[in-house]
C-alpha positions, 0 to 999 in steps of 0.5 A, a space after each residue: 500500500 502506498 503512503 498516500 491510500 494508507 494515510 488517505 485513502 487515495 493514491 491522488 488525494 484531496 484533502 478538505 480544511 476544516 477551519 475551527 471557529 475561536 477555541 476557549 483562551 484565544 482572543 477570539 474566542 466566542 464562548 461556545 464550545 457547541 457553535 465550534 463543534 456545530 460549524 467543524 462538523 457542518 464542514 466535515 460533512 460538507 467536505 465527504 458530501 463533496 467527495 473529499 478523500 480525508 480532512 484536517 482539524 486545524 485551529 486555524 481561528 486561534 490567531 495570532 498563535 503560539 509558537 508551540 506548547 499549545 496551552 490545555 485549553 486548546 489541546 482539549 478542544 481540538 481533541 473534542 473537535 477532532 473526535 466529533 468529526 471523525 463520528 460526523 464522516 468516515 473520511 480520514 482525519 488529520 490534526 494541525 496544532 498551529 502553529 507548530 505544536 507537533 507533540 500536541 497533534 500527535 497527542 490528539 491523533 493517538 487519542 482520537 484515532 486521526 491518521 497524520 498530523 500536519 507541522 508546519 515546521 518539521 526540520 530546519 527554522 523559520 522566521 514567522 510571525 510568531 519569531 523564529 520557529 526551530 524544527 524538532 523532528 527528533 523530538 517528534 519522532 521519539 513521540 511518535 515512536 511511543 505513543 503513535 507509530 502509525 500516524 504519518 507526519 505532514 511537513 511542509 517546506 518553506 511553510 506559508 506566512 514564513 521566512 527561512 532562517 538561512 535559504 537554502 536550496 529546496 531540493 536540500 531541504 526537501 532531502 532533509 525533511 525525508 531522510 533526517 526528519 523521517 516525513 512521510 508527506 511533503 506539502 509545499 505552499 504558497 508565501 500566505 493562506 490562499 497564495 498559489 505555490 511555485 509549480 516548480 517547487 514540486 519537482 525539486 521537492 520530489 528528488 527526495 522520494 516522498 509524494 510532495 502535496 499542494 497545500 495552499 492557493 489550489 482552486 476549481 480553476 488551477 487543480 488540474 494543472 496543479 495534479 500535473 506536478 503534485 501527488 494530491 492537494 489540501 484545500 481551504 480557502 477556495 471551497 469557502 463561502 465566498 472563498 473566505 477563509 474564515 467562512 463555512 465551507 461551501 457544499 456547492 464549491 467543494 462538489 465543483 473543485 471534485 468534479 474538475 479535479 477528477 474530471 
């Protein structure tokens, strides 16, 4: 079985967004845990009406976000949100503890049952908007070992909303990722949420034998051209409402990006 179907269930997949509303300690937050719940699993259901292959569980209402070290609060939460979106579908899930809290999201997954994680900066360092960002691929492997082995690790290069501390090339960096920091999935993006990816940047990053995913700006009118070059896509902002990021996932636009994705 090839990484992909085991993590997604598809040798070519797309992965839908669920974006969470504010959870409880963030500045945002609304004060209602069962509206978070309502809109996470409203857009799970959307995402498998629509034909999405799996779904990532992301706090992405959070802003500005730590670091790491996600306070117990918001650990809690994503582990609530995650555990009733996995009953809402049968889509696989994944977790991202923005902004980079890698042993937080494997916490979850081994609690919930989620089939990978996504970190956003898994070997090397970034200049964000939260400082400097270091990988801990060594600490997060080490967890994986003992508390979940089979759940698969997205990381990205050159993560969106970043800078590297020292550029390096990105064939280098992808090689890092894999064979150093044990990635089994490599996503690349665009500078910011919704910006659309080097479509040379594919190429590069596959030297390093990992399948390599679209992970931001993919839309219903650039996916075909985008599964040219990557193994699948993670979507968010297009198949919002009025291609909001922030707003509920849209039924019709997510049938519409399938359609033209496997069309």
């Amino acid at each position: 079985m090839t990484p992909l179907r085991r993590l997604f269930g598809s040798d070519k997949p797309l992965v839908g967004m669920v974006h969470l509303l504010p959870l409880p300690g963030s500045p945002r937050w609304g004060g209602s845990m069962a509206a978070v719940v309502r809109r996470a699993t409203a857009d799970a259901r959307a995402l498998a009406a629509g034909g999405f292959d799996a779904l990532i569980v992301e706090n992405f209402g959070d802003a500005p976000f730590l670091k790491s070290d996600l306070p117990a609060e918001t650990v809690a939460a994503l582990t609530r949100c995650v555990t009733e979106v996995a009953r809402a579908t049968d889509l696989p899930a994944g977790v991202n503890a923005l902004r980079n809290d890698a042993r937080a999201a494997l916490g979850i997954a081994a609690a919930t049952g989620a089939r990978f994680i996504r970190v956003n900066v898994h070997t090397g360092a970034a200049v964000t908007d939260q400082g400097v960002i270091e990988g801990r691929a060594g600490e997060t492997l080490r967890h994986r070992a003992a508390w979940g082995g089979e759940v698969g690790i997205l990381a990205d290069l050159g993560v969106k909303h970043s800078a590297p501390l020292a550029a390096r090339p990105l064939a280098e960096e992808a090689a890092d990722a894999v064979h150093r920091g044990m990635a089994d999935v490599l996503v690349i993006t665009g500078p910011a949420t919704g910006a659309f990816p080097r479509l040379r940047d594919f190429g590069l990053a596959a030297r390093a034998g990992a399948p390599v995913l679209a992970g931001s700006g993919v839309t219903e009118g650039t996916v075909r051209k985008v599964l040219q070059v990557a193994d699948g896509a993670i979507v968010g902002t297009s198949i919002k409402e009025g291609g909001v990021a922030e707003g509920p996932v849209d039924p019709e636009r997510a049938k519409r990006f399938v359609a033209r994705a496997r069309g």
